[in-house]
TORPA-4810 file (N, C-alpha, C, O; in nm, 3 decimals):
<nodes>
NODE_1_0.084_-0.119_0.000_0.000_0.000_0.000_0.088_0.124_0.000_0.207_0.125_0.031_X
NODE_2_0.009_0.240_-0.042_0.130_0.340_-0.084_0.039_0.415_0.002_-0.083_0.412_-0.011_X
NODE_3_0.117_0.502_0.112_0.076_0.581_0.184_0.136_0.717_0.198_0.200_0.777_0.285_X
NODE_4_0.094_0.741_0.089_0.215_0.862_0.039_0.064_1.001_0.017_-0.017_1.004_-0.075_X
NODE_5_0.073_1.102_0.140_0.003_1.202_0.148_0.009_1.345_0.050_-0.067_1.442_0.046_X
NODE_6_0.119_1.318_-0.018_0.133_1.421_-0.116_0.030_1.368_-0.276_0.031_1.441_-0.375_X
NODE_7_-0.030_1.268_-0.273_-0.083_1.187_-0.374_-0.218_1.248_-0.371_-0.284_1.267_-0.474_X
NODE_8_-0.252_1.273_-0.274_-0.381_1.336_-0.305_-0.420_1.444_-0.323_-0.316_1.500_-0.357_X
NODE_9_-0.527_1.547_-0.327_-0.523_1.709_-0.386_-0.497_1.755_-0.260_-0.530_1.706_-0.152_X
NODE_10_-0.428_1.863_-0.287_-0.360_1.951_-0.192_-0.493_2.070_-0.138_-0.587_2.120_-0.198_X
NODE_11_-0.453_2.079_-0.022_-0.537_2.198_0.092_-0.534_2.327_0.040_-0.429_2.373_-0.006_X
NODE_12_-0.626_2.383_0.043_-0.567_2.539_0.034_-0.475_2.573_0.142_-0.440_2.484_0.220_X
NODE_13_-0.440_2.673_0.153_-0.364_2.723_0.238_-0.487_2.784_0.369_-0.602_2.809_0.332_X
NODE_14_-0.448_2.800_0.505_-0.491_2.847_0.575_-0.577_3.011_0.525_-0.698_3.026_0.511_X
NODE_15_-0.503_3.083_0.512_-0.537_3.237_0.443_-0.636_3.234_0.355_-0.724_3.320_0.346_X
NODE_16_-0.624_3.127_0.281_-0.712_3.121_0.155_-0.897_3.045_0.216_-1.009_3.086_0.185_X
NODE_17_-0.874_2.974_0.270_-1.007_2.954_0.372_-1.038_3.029_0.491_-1.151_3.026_0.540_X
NODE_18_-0.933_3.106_0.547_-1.008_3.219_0.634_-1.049_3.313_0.526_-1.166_3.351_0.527_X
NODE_19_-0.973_3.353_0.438_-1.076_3.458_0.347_-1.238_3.417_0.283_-1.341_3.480_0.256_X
NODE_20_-1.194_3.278_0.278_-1.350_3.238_0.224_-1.454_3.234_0.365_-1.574_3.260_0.357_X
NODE_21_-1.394_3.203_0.472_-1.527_3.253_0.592_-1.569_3.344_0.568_-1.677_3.346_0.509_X
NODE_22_-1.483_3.495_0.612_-1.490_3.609_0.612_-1.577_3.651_0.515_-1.670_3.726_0.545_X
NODE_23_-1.556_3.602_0.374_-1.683_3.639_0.311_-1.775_3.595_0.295_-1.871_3.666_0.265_X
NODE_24_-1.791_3.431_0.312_-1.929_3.444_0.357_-2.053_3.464_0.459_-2.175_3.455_0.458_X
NODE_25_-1.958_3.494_0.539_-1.981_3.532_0.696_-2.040_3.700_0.672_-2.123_3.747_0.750_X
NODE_26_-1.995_3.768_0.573_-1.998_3.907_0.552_-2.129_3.904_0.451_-2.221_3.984_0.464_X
NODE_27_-2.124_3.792_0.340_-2.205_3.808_0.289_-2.376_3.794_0.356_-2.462_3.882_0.353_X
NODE_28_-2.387_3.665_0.412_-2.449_3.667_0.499_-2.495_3.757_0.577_-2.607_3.733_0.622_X
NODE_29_-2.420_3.909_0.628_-2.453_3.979_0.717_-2.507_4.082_0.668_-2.591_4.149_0.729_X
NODE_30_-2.469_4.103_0.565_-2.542_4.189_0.443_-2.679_4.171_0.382_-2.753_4.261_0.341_X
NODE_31_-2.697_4.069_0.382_-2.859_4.014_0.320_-2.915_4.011_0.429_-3.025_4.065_0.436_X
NODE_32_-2.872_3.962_0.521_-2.996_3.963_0.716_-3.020_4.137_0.699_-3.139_4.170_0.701_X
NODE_33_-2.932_4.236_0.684_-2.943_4.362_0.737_-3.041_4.429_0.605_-3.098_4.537_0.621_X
NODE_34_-3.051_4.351_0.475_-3.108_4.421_0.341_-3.274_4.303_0.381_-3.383_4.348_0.345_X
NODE_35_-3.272_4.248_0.408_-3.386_4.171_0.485_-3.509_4.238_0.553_-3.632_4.246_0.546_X
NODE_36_-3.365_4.293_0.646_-3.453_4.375_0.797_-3.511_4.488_0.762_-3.612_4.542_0.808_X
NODE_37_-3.403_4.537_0.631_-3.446_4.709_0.598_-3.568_4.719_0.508_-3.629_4.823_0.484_X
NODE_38_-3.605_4.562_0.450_-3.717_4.598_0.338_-3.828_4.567_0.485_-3.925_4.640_0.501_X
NODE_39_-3.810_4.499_0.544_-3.909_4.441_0.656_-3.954_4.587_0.706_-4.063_4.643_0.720_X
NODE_40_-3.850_4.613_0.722_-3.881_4.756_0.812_-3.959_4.910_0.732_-4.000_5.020_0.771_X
NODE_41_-3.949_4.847_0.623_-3.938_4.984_0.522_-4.138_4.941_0.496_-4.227_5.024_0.510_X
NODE_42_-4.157_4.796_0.459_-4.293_4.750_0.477_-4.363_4.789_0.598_-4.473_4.845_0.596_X
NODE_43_-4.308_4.762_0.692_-4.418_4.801_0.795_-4.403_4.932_0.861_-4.448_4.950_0.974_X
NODE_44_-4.340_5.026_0.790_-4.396_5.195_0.797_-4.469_5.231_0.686_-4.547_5.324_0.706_X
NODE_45_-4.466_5.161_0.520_-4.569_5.142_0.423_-4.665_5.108_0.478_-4.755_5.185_0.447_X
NODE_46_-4.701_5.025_0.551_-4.848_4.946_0.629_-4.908_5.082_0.781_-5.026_5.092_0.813_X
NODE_47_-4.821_5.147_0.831_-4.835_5.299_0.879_-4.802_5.252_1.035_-4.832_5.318_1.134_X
NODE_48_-4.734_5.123_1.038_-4.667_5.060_1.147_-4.588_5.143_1.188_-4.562_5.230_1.105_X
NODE_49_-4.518_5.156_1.330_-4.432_5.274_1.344_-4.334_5.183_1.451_-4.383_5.116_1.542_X
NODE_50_-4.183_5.191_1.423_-4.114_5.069_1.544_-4.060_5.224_1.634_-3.998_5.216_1.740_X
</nodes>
């Protein structure tokens, strides 16, 4: 058996998957907050008042 770890596809690098959290962690935080603002923007259209 060949147990040779370089044989298989290689990792990204650390940096390169914290950048991919970061954005989707960001992206994510962006659509909750464009979410809240139409939510919010509807129920002062409806004469709701927060």
């Amino acid at each position: 058996m060949n147990d040779d770890h370089e044989s298989g596809p290689r990792r990204p690098p650390w940096l390169r998957r914290l950048g991919w959290l970061v954005l989707i962690w960001s992206a994510s935080v962006v659509t909750l907050a464009g979410v809240a603002a139409l939510m919010r923007g509807l129920m002062n259209a409806l004469g709701l008042q927060v």
